[in-house]
PLY file of the C-alpha trace (Angstrom):
ply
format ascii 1.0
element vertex 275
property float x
property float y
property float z
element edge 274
property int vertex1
property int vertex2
end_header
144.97 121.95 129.13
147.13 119.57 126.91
146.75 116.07 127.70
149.53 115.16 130.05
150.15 118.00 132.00
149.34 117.88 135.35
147.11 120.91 136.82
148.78 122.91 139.44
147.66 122.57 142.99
145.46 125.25 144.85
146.67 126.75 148.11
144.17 128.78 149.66
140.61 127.88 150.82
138.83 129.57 148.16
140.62 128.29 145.39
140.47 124.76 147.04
136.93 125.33 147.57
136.51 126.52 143.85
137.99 123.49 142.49
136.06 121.33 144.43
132.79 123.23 143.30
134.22 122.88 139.46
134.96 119.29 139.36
131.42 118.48 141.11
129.61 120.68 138.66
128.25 122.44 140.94
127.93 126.47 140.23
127.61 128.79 142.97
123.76 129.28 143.36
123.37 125.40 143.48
126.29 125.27 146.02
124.59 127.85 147.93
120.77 126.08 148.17
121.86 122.75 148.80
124.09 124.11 151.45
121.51 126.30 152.69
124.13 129.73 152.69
123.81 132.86 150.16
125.41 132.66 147.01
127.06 136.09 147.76
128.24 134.30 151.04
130.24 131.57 148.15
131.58 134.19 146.39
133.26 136.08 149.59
134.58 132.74 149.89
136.08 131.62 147.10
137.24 135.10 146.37
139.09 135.40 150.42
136.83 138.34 151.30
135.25 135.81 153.83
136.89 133.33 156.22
134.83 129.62 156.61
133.99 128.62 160.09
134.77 125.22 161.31
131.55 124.11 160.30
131.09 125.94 157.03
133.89 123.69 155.92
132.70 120.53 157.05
129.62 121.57 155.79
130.54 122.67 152.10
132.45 119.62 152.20
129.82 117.17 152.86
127.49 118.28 149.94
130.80 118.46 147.83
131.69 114.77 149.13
134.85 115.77 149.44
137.40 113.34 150.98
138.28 113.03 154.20
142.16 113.72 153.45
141.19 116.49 151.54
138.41 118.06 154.07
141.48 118.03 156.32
143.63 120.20 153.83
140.80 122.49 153.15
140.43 122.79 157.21
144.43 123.63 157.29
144.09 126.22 154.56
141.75 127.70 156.20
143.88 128.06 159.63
141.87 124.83 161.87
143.39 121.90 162.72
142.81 118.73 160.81
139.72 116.44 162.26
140.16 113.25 160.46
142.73 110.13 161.63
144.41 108.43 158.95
145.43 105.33 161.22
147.25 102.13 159.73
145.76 99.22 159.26
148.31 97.13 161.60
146.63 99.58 164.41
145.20 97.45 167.86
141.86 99.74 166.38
141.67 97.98 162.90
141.39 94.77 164.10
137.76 94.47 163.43
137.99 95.83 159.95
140.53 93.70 159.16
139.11 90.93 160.16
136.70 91.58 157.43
138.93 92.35 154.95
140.78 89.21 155.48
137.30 87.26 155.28
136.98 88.86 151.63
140.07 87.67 150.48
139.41 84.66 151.75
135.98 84.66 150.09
138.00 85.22 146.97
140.01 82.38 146.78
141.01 79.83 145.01
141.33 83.56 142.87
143.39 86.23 143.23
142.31 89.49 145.38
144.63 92.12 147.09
144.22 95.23 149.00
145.80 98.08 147.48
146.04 101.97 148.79
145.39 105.26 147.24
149.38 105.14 145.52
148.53 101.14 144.41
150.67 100.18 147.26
150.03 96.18 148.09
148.93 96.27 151.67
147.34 92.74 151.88
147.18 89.37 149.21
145.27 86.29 149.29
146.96 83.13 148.81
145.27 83.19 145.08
147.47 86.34 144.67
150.46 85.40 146.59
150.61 82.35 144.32
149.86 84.49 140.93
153.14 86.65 142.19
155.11 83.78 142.30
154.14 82.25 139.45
155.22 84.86 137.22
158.33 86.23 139.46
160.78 84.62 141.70
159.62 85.82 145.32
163.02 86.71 146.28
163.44 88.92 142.72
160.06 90.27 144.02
161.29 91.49 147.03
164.59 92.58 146.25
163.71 94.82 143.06
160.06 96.28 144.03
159.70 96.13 147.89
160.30 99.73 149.18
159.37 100.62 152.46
157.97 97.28 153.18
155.39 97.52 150.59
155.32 96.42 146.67
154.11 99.42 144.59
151.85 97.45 141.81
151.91 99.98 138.60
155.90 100.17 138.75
155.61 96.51 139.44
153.39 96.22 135.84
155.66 98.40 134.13
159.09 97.77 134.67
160.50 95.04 132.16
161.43 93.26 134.95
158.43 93.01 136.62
154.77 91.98 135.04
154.99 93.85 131.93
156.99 90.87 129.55
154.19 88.85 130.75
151.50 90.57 129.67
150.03 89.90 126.22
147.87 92.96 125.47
150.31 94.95 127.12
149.82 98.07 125.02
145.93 98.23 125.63
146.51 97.61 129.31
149.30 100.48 129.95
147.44 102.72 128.25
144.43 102.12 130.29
146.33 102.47 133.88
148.36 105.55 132.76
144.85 107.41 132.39
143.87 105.96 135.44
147.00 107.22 137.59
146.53 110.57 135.31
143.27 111.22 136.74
144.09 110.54 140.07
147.37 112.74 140.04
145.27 115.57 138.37
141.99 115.64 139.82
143.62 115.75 143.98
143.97 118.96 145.68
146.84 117.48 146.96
148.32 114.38 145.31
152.22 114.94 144.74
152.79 111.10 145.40
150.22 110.56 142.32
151.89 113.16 140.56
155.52 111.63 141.04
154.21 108.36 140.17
152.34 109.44 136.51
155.96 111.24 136.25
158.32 107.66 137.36
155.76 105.86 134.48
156.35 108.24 132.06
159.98 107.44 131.81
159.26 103.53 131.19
160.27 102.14 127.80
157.28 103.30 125.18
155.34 104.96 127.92
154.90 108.26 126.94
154.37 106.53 123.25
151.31 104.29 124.83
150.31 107.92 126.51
149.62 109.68 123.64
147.84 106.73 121.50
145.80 105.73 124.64
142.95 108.13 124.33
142.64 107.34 120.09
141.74 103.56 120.67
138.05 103.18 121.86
137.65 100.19 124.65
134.81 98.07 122.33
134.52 95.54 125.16
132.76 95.18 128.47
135.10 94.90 130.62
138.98 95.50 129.92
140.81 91.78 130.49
144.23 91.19 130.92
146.03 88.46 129.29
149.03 87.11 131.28
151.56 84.25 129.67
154.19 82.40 130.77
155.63 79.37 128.76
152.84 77.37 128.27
150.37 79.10 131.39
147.70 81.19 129.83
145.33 83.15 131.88
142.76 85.92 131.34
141.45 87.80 134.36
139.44 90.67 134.73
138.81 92.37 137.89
136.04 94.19 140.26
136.95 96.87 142.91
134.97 97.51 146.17
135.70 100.24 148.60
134.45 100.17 152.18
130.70 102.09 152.81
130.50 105.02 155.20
133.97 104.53 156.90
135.11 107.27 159.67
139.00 107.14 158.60
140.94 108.09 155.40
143.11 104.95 155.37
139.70 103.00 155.27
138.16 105.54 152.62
141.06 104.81 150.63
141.70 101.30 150.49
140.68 99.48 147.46
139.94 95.51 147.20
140.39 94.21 143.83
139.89 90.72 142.85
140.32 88.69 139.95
137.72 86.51 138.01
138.96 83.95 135.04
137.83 86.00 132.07
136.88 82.44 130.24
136.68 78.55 130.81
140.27 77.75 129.70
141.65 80.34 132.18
139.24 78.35 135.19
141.28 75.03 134.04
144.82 76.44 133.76
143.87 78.15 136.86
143.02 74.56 138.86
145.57 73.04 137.70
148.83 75.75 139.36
0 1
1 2
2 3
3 4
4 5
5 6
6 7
7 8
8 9
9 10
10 11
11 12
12 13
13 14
14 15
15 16
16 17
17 18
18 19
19 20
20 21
21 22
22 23
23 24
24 25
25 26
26 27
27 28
28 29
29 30
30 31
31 32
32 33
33 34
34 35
35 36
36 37
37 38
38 39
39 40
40 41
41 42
42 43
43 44
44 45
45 46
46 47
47 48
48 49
49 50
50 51
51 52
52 53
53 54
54 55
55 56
56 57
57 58
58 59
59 60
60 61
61 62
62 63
63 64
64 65
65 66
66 67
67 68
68 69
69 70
70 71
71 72
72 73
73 74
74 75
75 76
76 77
77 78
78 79
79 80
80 81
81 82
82 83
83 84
84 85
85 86
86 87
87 88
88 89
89 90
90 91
91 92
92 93
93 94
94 95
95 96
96 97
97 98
98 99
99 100
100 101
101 102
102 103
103 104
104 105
105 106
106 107
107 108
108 109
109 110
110 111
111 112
112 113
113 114
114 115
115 116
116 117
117 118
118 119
119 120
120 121
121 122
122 123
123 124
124 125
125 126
126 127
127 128
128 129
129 130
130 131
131 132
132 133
133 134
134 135
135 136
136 137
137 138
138 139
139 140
140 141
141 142
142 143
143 144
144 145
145 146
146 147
147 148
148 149
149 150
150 151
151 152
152 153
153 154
154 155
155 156
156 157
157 158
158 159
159 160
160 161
161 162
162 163
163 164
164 165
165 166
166 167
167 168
168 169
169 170
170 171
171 172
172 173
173 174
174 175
175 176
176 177
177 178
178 179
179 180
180 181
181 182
182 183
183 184
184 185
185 186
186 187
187 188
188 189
189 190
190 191
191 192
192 193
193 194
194 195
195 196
196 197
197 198
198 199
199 200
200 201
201 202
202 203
203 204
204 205
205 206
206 207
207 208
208 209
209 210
210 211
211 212
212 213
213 214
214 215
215 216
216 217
217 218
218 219
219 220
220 221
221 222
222 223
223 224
224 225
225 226
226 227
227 228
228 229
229 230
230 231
231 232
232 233
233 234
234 235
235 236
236 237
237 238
238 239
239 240
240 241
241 242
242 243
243 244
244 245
245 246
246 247
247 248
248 249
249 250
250 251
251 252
252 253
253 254
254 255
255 256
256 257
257 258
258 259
259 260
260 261
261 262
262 263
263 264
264 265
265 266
266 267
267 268
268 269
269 270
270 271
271 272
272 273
273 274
């Protein structure tokens, strides 16, 4: 596969189900004793001379670890209903979750953190990130040239040269690193067209598909990948940790990602105290 082009998307069970067995490593004899079935039983499978029960699938997908969004494609491929509730977070049932997430961010501050989804849609900010945001665009330029839907999408926020990207020192190293991030994602999903439509809307930024092709031939010699952010005479460095919720029972809560931001060095904690 040349680097770049996107993988096309399965359709049936068994091919869904084959993918899912290739991209876990998993060949069909190991499939078959962790899952306690016959390997001839995988190959019927796979090859659509056998239909999966109900509970085959669920059960292939646990030892896969297949995602919930995707368990519930391989369960409508296969001609069953989807199981799983993808319920949003403004939902009378989050409340409790949220109420932890919020306590996070707050934990977070005076830093940045945010809550982003699958498609690095902002859902939720801190006031450390609210305050970032405006520091380095007006809010009303914010919200007039990146809000769709309600919601700020972050990597066209970072690349447009409107948006993040004339602020961001090593730019080049950075791009490069979140186009093979959104790459991944749009090509390893059984179903990810939203993924795939983003990598594609990148691509067609100034010097993208340049940064694409170099962004694999420069090894990453540090730690941790930093990003350096200037504007007149503020200078920050941040790096960032994400955390994903533990066992959760709903694909908007598998998804969700918190990221914060740490000062990357002791000048970046003073400019910081001082905004």
């Amino acid at each position: 596969m040349q680097q770049g082009h996107l993988k096309q998307k399965p359709t049936t069970f068994g091919a869904i189900l084959k993918q899912w067995r290739d991209r876990r490593s998993f060949s069909q004899l190991e499939l078959a004793l962790t899952s306690q079935v016959s390997q001839r039983h995988i190959s019927f499978l796979e090859s659509g001379r056998a239909k999966p029960s109900q509970e085959m699938i669920l059960q292939l997908a646990t030892v896969l670890e297949i995602p919930f969004r995707h368990q519930n494609l391989m369960l409508s491929a296969a001609g069953f209903a989807p199981i799983h509730t993808e319920t949003d977070l403004s939902a009378p049932e989050m409340a409790s979750v949220c109420k932890a997430i919020n306590c996070m961010l707050s934990q977070q501050e005076p830093y940045p953190a945010i809550v982003i989804d699958r498609y690095w849609n902002l859902l939720l900010a801190n006031q450390g990130a609210n305050r970032f945001l405006n520091i380095l665009i007006a809010p009303e330029k914010l919200q007039t040239l990146f809000c769709v839907n309600g919601k700020i999408n972050l990597m066209r926020f970072a690349f447009d040269p409107q948006g993040l990207r004339p602020f961001i020192v090593n730019w080049e190293e950075l791009a490069g690193h979140l186009l093979q991030r959104v790459y991944r994602e749009a090509n390893s999903s059984i179903e990810s067209e939203q993924s795939t439509l983003l990598f594609d809307e990148l691509m067609h930024y100034p010097d993208a598909a340049e940064l694409w092709k170099t962004s694999t031939k420069s090894p990453q010699n540090d730690l941790i990948l930093t990003t350096h952010f200037k504007r007149n005479n503020l200078d920050l460095r941040f790096f960032s940790t994400i955390a994903t919720l533990g066992t959760p029972y709903d694909i908007t809560l598998q998804e969700i990602r918190i990221e914060c931001l740490f000062p990357a060095d002791e000048e970046t904690e003073r400019n910081w105290s001082l905004v």
